[in-house]
C-alpha positions in Angstrom: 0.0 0.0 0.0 1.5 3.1 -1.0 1.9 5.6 2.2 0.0 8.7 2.3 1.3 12.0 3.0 0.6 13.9 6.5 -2.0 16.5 5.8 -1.1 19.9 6.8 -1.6 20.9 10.3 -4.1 23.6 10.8 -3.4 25.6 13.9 -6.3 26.1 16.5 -5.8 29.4 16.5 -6.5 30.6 12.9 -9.3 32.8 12.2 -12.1 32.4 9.9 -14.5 29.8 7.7 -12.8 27.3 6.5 -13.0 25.3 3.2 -14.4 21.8 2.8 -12.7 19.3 0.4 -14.3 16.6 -1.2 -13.6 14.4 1.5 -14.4 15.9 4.2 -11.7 17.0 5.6 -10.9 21.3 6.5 -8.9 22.4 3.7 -6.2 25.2 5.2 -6.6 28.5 5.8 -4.3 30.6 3.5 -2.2 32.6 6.1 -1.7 36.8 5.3 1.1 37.1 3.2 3.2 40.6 4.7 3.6 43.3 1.9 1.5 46.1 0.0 -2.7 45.7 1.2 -4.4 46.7 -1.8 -7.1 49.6 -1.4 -10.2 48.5 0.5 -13.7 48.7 -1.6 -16.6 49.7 0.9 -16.6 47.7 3.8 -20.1 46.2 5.2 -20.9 46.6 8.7 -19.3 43.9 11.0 -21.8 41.4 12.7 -20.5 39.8 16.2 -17.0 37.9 15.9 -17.3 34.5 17.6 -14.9 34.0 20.6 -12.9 31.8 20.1 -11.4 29.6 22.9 -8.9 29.8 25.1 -5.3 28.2 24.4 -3.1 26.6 26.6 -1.8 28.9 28.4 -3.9 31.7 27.4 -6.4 33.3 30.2 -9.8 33.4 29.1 -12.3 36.7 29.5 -12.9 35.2 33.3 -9.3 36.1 34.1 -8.7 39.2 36.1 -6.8 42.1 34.7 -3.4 43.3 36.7 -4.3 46.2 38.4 -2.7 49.4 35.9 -0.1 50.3 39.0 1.6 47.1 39.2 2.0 46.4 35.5 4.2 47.6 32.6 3.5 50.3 30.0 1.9 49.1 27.1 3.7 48.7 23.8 3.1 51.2 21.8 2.5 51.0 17.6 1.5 53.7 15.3 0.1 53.6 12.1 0.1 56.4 10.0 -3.1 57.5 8.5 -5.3 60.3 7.5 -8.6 60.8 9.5 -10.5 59.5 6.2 -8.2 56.4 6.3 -8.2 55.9 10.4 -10.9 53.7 10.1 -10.2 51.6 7.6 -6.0 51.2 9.2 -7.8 50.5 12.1 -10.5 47.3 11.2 -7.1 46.3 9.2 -5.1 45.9 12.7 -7.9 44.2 14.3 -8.3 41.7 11.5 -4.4 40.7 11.8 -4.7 41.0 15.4 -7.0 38.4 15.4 -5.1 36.3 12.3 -2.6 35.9 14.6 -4.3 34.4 17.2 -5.8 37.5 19.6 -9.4 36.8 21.0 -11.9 38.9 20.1 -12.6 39.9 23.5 -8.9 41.6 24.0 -9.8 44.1 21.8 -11.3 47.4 22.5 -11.5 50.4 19.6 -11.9 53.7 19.9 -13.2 56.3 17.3 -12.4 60.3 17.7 -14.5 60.9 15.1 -18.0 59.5 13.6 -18.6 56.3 15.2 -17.5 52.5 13.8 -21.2 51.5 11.6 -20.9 48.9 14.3 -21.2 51.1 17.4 -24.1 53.2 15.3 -25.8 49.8 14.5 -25.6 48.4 18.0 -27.0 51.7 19.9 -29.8 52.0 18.2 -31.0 48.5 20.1 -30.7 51.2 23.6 -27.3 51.9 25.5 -28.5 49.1 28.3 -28.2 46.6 25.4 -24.5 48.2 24.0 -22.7 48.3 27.2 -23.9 44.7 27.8 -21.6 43.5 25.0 -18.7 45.6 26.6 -19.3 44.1 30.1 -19.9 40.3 28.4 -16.2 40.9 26.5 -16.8 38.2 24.0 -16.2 40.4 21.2 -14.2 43.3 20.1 -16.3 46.3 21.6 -16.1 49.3 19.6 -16.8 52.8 20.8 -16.6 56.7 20.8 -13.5 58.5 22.5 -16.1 60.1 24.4 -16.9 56.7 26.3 -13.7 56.2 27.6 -14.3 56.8 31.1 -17.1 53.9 30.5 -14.7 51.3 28.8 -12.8 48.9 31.0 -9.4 48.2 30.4 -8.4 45.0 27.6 -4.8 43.8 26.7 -5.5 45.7 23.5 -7.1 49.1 22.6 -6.8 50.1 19.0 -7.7 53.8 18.7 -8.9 55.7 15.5 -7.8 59.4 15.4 -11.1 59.3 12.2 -11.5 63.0 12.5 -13.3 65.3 15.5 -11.4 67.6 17.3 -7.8 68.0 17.9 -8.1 68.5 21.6 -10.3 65.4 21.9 -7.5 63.2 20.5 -4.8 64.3 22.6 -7.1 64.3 25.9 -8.2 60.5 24.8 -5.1 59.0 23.9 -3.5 58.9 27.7 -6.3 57.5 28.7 -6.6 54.8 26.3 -2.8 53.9 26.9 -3.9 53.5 30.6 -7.2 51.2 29.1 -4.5 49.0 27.4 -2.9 46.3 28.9 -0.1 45.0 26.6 -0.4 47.3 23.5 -1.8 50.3 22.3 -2.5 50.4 18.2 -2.7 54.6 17.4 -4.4 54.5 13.9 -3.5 58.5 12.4 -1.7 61.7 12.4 1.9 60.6 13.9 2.5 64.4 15.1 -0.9 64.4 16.9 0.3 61.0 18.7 3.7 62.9 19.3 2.2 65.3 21.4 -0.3 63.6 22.8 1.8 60.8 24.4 5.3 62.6 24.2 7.5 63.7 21.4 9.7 60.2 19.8 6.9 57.5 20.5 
C-alpha cells in the first residue's frame, strides 16, 4: 500500500470559515502574506466575531486584569493614516490582530471621530443593550472617545484618530494607553500621537 502523505496541520488558532474538500476534511486557511494591502472597496458593517477559545496557556475573558499600577506600560504601535483612512488602518489591525491568534474579547477600539457602523448599529438597540456586549467581553467592543471613562481596560485598545477635534485626540489617547494592557494600536496623524503621548513614540 502506498503511504499517504501527512496533511497539513491547521493551527487552532486561525481565524475564519474554513473550506471543505471533497472528502471531508478542512482544507487550510491561507495565512496573510506581509507586503502592500491593496485599497479596501466599501466595507459592510461587521456582525458579532465569535470568541474563540482559550489556548493553553492563554487566560480566558474570566481572568482578572493586573491592576494598571503594578504592570508595565503598554507597547506602543502607530500607524500612519489620515482621519479618512483611520478607520479603515484600524478594522485592518484588528483583522491581523485576530489572524494571529488575539481573542476577540482583548480588543477594545476607539473612534475620535464619527462612530464605527458597528457602534451606530448596535446603539440603536438602547445603551442598556451596547454596554452589555462591553461588560460580556466576547467580542471586540467598539466605541466613541467620548466613552472612555465607561470602557474597562483589555490587553488591547486600537484607537482611530477618524477626525473630530484636535483637543479630543490628545485628551483621549493617555487615557486609552492606561485602558491598554499589553499594546496600544494609534491609527492617524503621527505628530498628533507625538504630542499627545510625548515627542519620539
Amino acid at each position: 500500500m502506498p503511504l499517504i502523505p501527512e496533511e497539513p496541520q491547521i493551527h487552532e488558532s486561525a481565524q475564519g470559515p474554513r473550506a471543505t474538500t471533497a472528502a471531508g476534511r478542512p482544507a487550510p486557511t491561507p495565512r496573510p502574506v506581509p507586503g502592500p494591502r491593496p485599497v479596501p472597496g466599501p466595507r459592510p458593517v461587521p456582525g458579532p466575531r465569535t470568541a474563540a477559545a482559550p489556548r493553553p496557556g492563554h487566560p480566558g475573558p474570566a481572568a482578572r486584569p493586573v491592576a494598571p499600577e503594578n504592570r508595565p506600560a503598554p507597547k506602543l504601535q502607530v500607524i500612519p493614516a489620515s482621519a479618512d483612512g483611520a478607520l479603515d488602518a484600524a478594522e485592518e489591525a484588528v483583522d491581523l490582530l485576530l489572524d494571529s491568534g488575539r481573542a476577540p474579547g482583548d480588543i477594545l477600539v476607539l473612534t475620535t471621530g464619527g462612530l464605527h457602523p458597528w457602534a451606530a448599529h448596535e446603539l440603536s438597540f438602547g445603551e442598556a443593550a451596547y454596554w452589555a456586549q462591553h461588560d460580556a467581553r466576547e467580542d471586540v467592543f467598539f466605541a466613541d472617545a467620548s466613552a472612555l471613562g465607561r470602557a474597562s481596560s483589555r490587553p488591547v485598545v486600537v484607537v482611530a484618530l477618524n477626525g473630530g477635534n484636535d483637543s479630543v485626540s490628545t485628551a483621549a489617547l493617555p487615557v486609552a494607553r492606561q485602558r491598554a494592557e499589553t499594546l496600544l494600536v494609534v491609527c492617524g496623524d503621527q505628530q498628533l500621537v507625538n504630542s499627545a503621548l510625548g515627542a519620539g513614540v
